[in-house]
N, C-alpha and C positions, 0 to 999 in steps of 0.2 A: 553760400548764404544758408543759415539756420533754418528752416521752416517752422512755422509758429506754433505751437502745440494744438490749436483749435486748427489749423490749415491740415494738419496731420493728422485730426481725429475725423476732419470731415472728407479726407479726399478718399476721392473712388477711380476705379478704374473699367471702362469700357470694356465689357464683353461684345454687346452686340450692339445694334439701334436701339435705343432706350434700357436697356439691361448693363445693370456696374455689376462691382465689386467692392463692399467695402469691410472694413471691422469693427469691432470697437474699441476704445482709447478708455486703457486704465487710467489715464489724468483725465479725465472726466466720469470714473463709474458714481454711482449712486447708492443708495439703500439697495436699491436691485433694477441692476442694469445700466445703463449711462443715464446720464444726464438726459431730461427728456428737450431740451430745447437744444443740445447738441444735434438730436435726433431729428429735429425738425427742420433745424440749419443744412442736414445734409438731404433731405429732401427737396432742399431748394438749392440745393447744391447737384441735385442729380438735373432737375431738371434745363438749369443753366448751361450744363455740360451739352443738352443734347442739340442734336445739328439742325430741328426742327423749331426750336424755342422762336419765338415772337416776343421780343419788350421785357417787361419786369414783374416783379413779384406785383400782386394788388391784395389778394387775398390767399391766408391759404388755412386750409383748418389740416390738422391731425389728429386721426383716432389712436389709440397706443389699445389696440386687442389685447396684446401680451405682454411681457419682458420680454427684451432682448438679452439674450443670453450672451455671456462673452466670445468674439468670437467675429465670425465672417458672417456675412448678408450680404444678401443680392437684394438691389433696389430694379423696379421696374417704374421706368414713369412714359405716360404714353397720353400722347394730345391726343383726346377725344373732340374735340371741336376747335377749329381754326376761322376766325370771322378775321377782318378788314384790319384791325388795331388790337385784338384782344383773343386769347385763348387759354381753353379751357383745358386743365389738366387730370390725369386719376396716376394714381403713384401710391404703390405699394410695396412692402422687405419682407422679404422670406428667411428663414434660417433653415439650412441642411436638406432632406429629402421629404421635410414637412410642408406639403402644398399651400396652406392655410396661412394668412401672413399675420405677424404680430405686429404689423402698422399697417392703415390704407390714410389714402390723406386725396385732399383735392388741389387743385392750384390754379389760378387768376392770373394769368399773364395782360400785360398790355403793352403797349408804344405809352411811354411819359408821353406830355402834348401839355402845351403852353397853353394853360386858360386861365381865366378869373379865378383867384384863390383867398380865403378866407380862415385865419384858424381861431374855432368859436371855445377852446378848450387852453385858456393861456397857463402856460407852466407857475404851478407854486411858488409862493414869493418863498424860500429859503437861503441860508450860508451858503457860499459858494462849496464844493467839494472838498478843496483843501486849505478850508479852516475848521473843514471837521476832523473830529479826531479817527483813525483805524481803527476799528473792534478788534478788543484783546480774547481771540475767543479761536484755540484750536479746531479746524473745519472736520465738522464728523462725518465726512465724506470729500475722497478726491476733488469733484468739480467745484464746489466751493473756494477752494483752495486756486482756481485758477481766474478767480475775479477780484479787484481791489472793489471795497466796498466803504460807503460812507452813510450811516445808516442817522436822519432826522428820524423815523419812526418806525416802529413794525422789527427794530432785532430781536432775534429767537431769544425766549425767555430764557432770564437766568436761575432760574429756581422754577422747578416743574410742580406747582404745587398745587393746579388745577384748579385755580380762580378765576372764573372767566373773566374776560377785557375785550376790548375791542380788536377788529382783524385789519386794521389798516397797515398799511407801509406806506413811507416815503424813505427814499435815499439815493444815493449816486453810485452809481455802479461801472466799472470800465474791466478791460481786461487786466493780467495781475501784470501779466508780459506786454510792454508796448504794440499795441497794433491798431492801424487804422481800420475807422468804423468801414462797416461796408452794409452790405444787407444782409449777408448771412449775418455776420455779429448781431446785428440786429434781431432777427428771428431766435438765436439762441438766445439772450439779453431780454427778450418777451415774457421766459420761462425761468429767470431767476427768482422768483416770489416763494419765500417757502410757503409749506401747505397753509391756507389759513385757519385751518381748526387750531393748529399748532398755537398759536398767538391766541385765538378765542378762549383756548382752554387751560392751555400751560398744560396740556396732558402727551404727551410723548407716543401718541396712537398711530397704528399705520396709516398712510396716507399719501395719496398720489393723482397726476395727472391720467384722467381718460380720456377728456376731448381740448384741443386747443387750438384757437383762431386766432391769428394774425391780422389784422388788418394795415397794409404801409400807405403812408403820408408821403415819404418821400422816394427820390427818385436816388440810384444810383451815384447821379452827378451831384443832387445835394446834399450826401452825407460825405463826398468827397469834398465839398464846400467847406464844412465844417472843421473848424480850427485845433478842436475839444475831441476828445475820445470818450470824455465823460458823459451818460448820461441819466439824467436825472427820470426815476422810475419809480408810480405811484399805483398802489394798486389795494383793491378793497372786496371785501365777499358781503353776501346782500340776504344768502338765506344757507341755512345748514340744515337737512331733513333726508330722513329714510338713508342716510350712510353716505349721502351728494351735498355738494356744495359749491355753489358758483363764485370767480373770480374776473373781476376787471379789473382793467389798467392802462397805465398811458405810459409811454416813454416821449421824452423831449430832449431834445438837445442841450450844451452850455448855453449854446443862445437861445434857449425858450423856443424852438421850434418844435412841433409836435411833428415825432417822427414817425409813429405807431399806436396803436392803440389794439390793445386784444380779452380776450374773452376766454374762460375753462368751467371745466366741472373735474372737481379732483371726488374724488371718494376718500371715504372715512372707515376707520371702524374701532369699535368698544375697545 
C-alpha cells in the first residue's frame, strides 16, 4: 500500500522517550521552508506517538522562531504536567549541532468525555464544494499543490495591483490525494489561509506565520464519523500594524459541524 504524501512528510521515527526523527517533504516546501501547518501536524504527530500521551489534541499553539531548513530534525515533546483527564505538553525541533530550536509549541491533551454540547458558531449557508468550480491557477509553491480547493471567497489576487480589499476567505478545502480526515489533517488544514495582507493589498510582500493556535472541537471518533473529507474553511484578519497581523478561523465539516477553530499573527513587510 502507497503511503499518503502528507503521512510521509509527517512521519518520524523514535530515537529515545519523547526524542524523533524527522525531515522535510519537498511536496509540501513553501516560500521558505515547509508548509507551516504540515509543521504543526507533525507536532501532533510527535506527541501521539509517545507512550506516555493521555486523550487528544484540545489545544495546541506553535511558535515558528525560524525556518526550517531542508532536511532532518529532531522533535522533543515532553509531558510537563499529567492531571486525572488532561495533560500538558512543551514540544520543541532542533536542526544539526544548533542547540536553539526553530519551533517550541505547547499542547493540551485530554480524555474526550460525553457531556452537554452546543455549537454557537453554525457553518455558512454556501454551494456545496462540488458545484464549485477548481481554481485555474498554477500553485507558486509545492504545498499548495497538494490540496483540492473550492474557493466562495478570499482567492489570491489575480492582478497584484495594490488596491486594498477586504482579508476575508471562505472556501472548501480537502486533500488533492484521497485521504480520511483525522486530526493531524486537521491541524495542517487550520494553516491553509494564505497571508492576509496578501488579499488586503494585492501587494506580493513577504509574509508568514509566527504564532499559531489550534483550538479542536472534535474528537478523533468524530471526524472518523464524518462521511466528507471536505471541509469548509473561513477565516478573517481584524487589525494590520507595526509589520503584525492577526488571523481567525473556523473549519466545519460537510455536515456543518464545527471542527476547529484557530488563531495567528503572521508578520508583514514593505
Amino acid at each position: 500500500m502507497t503511503t499518503h504524501p502528507f503521512d510521509q512528510a509527517i512521519a518520524l521515527t523514535p530515537c529515545a522517550e519523547g526524542v524523533f526523527q524527522g525531515a522535510t517533504s519537498a511536496a509540501y516546501a513553501n516560500m521558505v521552508g515547509p508548509f507551516g501547518g504540515l509543521t504543526a501536524a507533525t507536532v501532533v504527530n510527535a506527541v501521539s506517538q509517545h507512550p506516555a500521551r493521555l486523550g487528544e489534541p484540545v489545544a495546541l499553539t506553535v511558535n515558528f522562531c525560524a525556518a526550517l531548513a531542508d532536511g532532518a530534525f529532531t522533535v522533543r515533546a515532553t509531558p510537563v504536567r499529567t492531571n486525572r483527564s488532561t495533560q500538558h505538553w512543551s514540544v520543541d525541533i532542533t536542526q544539526g549541532d544548533d542547540p536553539q530550536p526553530v519551533l517550541t509549541a505547547t499542547l493540551v491533551t485530554a480524555v474526550p468525555r460525553n457531556t452537554w454540547a452546543r455549537n454557537d458558531s453554525p457553518a455558512p449557508a454556501v454551494a456545496p464544494a462540488d458545484a464549485l468550480p477548481a481554481p485555474r491557477m498554477k500553485p507558486p509553491v509545492p504545498w499548495i499543490g497538494q490540496y483540492d480547493w473550492r474557493f466562495v471567497q478570499g482567492m489570491l489576487p489575480t492582478v497584484w495591483e495594490g488596491q486594498e480589499a477586504e482579508a476575508n476567505s471562505l472556501l472548501w478545502v480537502r486533500d488533492a490525494q484521497p485521504r480520511a480526515l483525522d486530526l493531524l489533517s486537521l491541524t495542517a488544514m487550520a494553516d491553509v489561509f494564505f497571508p492576509r495582507v496578501w488579499l488586503a493589498r494585492a501587494t506580493r510582500v513577504p509574509a508568514g506565520t509566527v504564532s499559531m493556535t489550534v483550538y479542536y472541537h472534535a474528537s478523533a471518533e468524530d471526524l472518523a464519523a464524518e462521511s466528507s473529507a471536505w471541509l469548509l474553511a473561513q477565516a478573517r484578519a481584524q487589525a494590520f500594524a507595526h509589520g503584525f497581523a492577526d488571523q481567525s478561523g473556523q473549519l466545519w465539516s460537510a455536515s456543518g459541524r464545527l471542527l476547529a477553530s484557530t488563531h495567528q499573527t503572521q508578520y508583514y513587510k514593505e
